[in-house]
N, C-alpha and C positions, 0 to 999 in steps of 0.2 A: 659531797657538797650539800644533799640532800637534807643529810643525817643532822650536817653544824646547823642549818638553820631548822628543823624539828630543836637540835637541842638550843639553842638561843633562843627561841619564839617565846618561850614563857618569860624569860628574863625580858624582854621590850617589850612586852605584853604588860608586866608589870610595872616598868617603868611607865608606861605611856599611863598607867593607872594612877600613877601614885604624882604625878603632873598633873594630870588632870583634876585629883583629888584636891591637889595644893591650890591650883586655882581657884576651884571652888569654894578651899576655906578663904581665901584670901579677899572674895568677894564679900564673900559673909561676914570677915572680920570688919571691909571696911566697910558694910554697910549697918551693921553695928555699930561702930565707933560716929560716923560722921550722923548719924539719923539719933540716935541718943541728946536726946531734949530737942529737936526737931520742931520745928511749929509750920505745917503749911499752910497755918490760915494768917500768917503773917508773913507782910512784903520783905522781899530779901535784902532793901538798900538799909548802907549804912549813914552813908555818908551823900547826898545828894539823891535824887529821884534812879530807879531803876531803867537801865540802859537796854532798850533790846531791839535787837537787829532783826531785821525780816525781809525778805522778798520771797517771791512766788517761782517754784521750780518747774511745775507742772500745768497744762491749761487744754483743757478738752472741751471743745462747744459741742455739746449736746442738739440743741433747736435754739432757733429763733423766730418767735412768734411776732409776726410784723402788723398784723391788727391788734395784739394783743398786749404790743412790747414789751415782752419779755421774753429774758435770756435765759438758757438752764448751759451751767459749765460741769464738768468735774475738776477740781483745783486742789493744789498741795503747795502749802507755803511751809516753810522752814522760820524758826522763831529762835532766838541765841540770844542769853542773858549769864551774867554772873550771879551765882551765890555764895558768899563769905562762909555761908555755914557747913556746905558740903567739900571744902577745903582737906586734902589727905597729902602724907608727904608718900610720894608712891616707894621710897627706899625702905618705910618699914613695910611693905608689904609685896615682896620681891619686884619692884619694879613697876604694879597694874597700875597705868595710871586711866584707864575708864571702865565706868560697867552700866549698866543697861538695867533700869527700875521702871517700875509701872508708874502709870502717868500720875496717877493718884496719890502717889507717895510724896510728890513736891507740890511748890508752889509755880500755876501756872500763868503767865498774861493772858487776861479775859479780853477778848477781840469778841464781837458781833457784827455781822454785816448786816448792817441798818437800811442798806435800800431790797431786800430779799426780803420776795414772796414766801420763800421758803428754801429754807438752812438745813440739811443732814453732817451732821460728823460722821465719818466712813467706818469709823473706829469709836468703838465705846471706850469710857475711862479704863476698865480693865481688861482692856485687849494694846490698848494706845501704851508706846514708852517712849520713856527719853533717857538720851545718852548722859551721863557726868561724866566730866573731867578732874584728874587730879585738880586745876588750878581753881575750879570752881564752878567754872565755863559749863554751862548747859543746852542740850539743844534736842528740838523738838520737832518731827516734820509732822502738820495735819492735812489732812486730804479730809475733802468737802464736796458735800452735791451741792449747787447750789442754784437757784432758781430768783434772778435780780432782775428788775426794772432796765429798760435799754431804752431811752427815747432814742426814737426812727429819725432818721431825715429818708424820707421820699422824693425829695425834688429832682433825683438824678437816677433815681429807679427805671432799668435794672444794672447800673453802672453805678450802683452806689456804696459809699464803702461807708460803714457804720463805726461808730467810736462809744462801747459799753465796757462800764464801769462796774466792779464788785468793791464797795466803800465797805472797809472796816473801821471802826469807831470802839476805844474806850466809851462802856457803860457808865463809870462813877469815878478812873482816875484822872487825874488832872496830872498837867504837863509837871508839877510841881513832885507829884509822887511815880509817875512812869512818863520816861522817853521812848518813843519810836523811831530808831535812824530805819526807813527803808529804801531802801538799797535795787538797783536794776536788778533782773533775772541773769545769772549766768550763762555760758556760753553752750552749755550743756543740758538744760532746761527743755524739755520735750510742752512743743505747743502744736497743737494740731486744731482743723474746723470742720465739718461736714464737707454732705454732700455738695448743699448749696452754696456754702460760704467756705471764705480760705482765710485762715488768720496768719497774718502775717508780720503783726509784730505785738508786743504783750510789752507796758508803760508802766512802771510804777510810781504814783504820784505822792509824793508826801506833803500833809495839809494838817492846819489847825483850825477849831474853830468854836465858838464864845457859847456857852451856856451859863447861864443865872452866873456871869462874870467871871468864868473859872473856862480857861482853855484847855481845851482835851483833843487827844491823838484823832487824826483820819487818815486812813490811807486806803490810794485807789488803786486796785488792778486796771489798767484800762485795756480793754482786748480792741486789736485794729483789725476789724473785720470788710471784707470784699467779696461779694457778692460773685459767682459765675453765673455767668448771663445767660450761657447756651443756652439754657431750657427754654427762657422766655422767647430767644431769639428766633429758635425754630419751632414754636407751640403756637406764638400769639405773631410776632412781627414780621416772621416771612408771609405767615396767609394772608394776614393784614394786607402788605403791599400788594402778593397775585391777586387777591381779593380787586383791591381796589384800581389795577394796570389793566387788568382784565373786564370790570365794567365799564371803565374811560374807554378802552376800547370798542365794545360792544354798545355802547351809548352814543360815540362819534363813528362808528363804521356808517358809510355812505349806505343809504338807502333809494331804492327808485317810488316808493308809495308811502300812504300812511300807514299801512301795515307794518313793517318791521319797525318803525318809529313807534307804536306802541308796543311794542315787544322790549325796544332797548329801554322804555321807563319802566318796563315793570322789574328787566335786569340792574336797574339802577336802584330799583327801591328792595330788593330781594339783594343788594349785595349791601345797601346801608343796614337792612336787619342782622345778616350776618359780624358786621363790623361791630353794631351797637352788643351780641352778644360775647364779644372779645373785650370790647370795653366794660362790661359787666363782670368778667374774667378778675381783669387787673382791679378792680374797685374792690372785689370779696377777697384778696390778698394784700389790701393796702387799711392802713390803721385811718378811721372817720376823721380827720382833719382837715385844715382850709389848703393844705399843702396837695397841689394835683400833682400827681409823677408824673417822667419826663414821658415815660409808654405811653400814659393816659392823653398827654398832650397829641403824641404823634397819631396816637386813635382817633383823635376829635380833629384833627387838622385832617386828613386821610376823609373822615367821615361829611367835615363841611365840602374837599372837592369833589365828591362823589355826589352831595346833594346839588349844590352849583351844575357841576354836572346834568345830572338829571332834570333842573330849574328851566337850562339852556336847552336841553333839546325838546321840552312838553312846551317852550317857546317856539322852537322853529316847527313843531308839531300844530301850536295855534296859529302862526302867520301864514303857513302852507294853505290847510284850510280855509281858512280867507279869503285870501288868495283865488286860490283854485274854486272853490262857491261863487265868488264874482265873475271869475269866469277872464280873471285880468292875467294878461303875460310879463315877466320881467320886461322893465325899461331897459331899453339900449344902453344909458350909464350903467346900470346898473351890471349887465353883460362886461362891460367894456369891463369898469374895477375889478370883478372877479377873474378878466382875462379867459370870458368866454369868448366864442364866436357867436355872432346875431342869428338869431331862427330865420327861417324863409317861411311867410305867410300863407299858408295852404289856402289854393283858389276855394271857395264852396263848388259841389258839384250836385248844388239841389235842383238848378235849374238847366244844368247842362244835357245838348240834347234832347231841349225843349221842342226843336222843329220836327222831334216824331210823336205830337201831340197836335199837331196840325188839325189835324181828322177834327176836332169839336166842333168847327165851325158849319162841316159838314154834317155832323150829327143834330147841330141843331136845326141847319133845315130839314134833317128827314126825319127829325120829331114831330112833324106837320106829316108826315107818311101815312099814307092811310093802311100801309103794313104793317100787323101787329111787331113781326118776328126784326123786322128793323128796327123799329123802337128799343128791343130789346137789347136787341145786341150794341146800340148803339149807348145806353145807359150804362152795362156793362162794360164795356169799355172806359167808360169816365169813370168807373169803380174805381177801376182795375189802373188807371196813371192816377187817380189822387193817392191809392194806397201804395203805387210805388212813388211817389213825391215823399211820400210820409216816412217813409223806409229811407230815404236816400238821406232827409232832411236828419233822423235821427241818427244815421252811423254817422253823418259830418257833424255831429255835436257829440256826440262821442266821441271819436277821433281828435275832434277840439280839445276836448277835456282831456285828453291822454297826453296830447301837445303841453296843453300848462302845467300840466304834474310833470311832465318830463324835463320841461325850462324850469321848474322850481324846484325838482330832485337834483340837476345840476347847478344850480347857484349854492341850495344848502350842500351839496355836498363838498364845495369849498370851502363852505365853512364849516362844515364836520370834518373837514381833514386840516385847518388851522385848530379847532379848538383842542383837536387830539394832540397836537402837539404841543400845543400850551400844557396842558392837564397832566400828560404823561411826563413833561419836564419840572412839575410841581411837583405830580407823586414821588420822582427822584430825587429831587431837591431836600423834600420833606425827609425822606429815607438817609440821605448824608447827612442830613445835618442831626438826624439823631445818631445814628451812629457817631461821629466827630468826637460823641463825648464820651466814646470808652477810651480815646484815646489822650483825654485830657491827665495831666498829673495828679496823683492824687490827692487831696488835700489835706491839709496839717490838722494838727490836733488841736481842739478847740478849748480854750480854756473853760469853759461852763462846761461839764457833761453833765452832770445830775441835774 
């Protein structure tokens, strides 16, 4: 068995050679015969304007620069047209009815994408080819870097889903010498988006439009891009909110002095720094327009109740003081609405126990003594009860004064324990309702994109 195909090898070796050969001439003959008087600087139509079909196969986003708007894709569109002159009957030439010429050797349709920063062809004229057919039928696929204008909508940032356009435009023909039918993306069409963004659907729009009164081809790739939110969600929006659940907190936690009440303003002005730095965040990733995103919003709502906030307690921080400087105790209404219970009036005990001070009266007549050492001791002694009067007078004003901070540490502490829960039910409020809108539908295509 070995031996039969050693001896056959060279015989299908050559056959395969002399097939191979055939094709080759067969190429060459026809590209001989149908290229012979050839003109590619001349349009292919005979008979009414040039027909050619296009749509977009391929679509890769690169970046999107959202202060900068703009888009960079990589993209390959497919381009099919007829020409009468490359016409072969494939039966004189065993059958081939296509073969594969550089791009340079025919006439191409000239496309420019006219909103592009900047255009690459991936492929230079002699590397680039296109397929003929026996019937005449041409086609061409280009792959492009391409680098186009995207106006932004921000107003729903970072739930926001963008709609950019790569416009190609005839330079010089008019509808009169080329037609553009383009045609949806196939089902087979590979579109992909980054990291940040997910495209999820790719539009092709066909459009006309007037120059010096002579109509000429547009058409739009439109890429439908959606934004993933995660990064922002857990970078800027979750600390946002602990940020700011956590000074409402720290701002209405009950306090017994002025002391920690200056501590929760300084935690309230120390978490608005932080906040204003996250809103600083979203402003150097947003493009300068009168358009605030929706983040920015939820920043500046977040950051006025956090000041409100802080407003409210350096108020109950000056009426305390007041207060307690006058040396005034809450009104009995006043108890009652908060659903305190009324203080009990502590007796003074300056003068209590005043009948072991009796002895003066006795001191004063034996200041008339003609004993020095009783005089003495009798002086000392009235030292010795005014400097405990003085002693006893000061701890019952003190005492006093611990009484009114103590009645006015419980009155505001009912209202540091209503405002916490106003504020805290705001910071939630505020937080659903921005989320709410990732779950909104997403919105249609707008007819202006450029």
């Amino acid at each position: 068995m070995f031996k039969m195909i050693q001896r056959f090898f060279p015989l299908f070796s050559l056959l395969l050679i002399n097939e191979t050969m055939c094709v080759h001439n067969e190429t060459t003959a026809i590209l001989n015969d149908i290229f012979t008087g050839y003109d590619k600087r001349v349009l292919p139509f005979v008979q009414g304007p040039v027909l050619v079909n296009m749509t977009i196969v391929l679509g890769i986003l690169i970046e999107l620069k959202e202060n900068q708007q703009l888009a960079a894709y990589v993209i390959s569109h497919t381009q099919r047209w007829y020409d009468n002159r490359l016409i072969w009957d494939p039966t004189k030439y065993r059958g081939q009815r296509e073969v594969i010429v550089p791009q340079n050797m025919v006439w191409i349709p000239k496309l420019f994408v006219y909103n592009s920063l900047e255009s690459k062809d991936m492929l230079t004229e002699n590397r680039a080819d296109v397929r003929l057919y026996s019937n005449g039928r041409i086609k061409i696929n280009i792959p492009q870097y391409v680098q186009a204008i995207c106006r932004i909508q921000t107003q729903a940032f970072p739930f926001d889903c963008q709609f950019c356009a790569v416009a190609l435009a005839s330079p010089l023909l008019n509808v009169e010498e080329m037609v553009v039918n383009a045609t949806q993306p196939p089902r087979d069409s590979y579109f992909t988006g980054n990291a940040e963004w997910f495209l999820f659907n790719v539009t092709v729009r066909h459009m006309t439009f007037e120059e010096e009164g002579e109509s000429r081809v547009e058409i739009h790739y439109i890429f439908h891009l959606q934004r993933r939110p995660i990064y922002y969600i857990t970078v800027i929006v979750a600390p946002t909110f602990l940020i700011s659940a956590l000074s409402i907190l720290g701002i209405f936690s009950p306090g017994s002095n002025d002391g920690p009440r200056n501590e929760k303003v300084s935690l309230g002005l120390g978490s608005l720094l932080a906040m204003t730095v996250l809103l600083g965040i979203v402003a150097g990733a947003m493009p300068k327009s009168n358009d605030i995103p929706l983040l920015g919003y939820y920043i500046l709502v977040v950051i006025v109740l956090c000041a409100v906030a802080v407003g409210i307690s350096m108020a109950f921080l000056a009426v305390s003081r007041h207060y307690i400087h006058k040396e005034q105790m809450p009104s009995k209404r006043l108890l009652r609405f908060m659903f305190l219970n009324e203080y009990r009036k502590r007796r003074s005990t300056v003068f209590r126990g005043v009948h072991n001070y009796r002895f003066s009266q006795e001191c004063d007549d034996l200041m008339y003594s003609k004993v020095p050492e009783i005089q003495s001791i009798c002086m000392m002694m009235e030292e010795i009860a005014d400097s405990h009067r003085s002693m006893r007078r000061k701890a019952d004003m003190k005492a006093n004064k611990k009484l009114i901070e103590r009645e006015w540490a419980r009155v505001f502490a009912r209202f540091d324990y209503f405002f916490l829960v106003v504020f805290e039910t705001l910071n939630l409020s505020a937080l659903a309702v921005f989320l709410r809108v990732a779950w909104l539908p997403t919105p249609e295509l707008r007819e202006q994109i450029l």
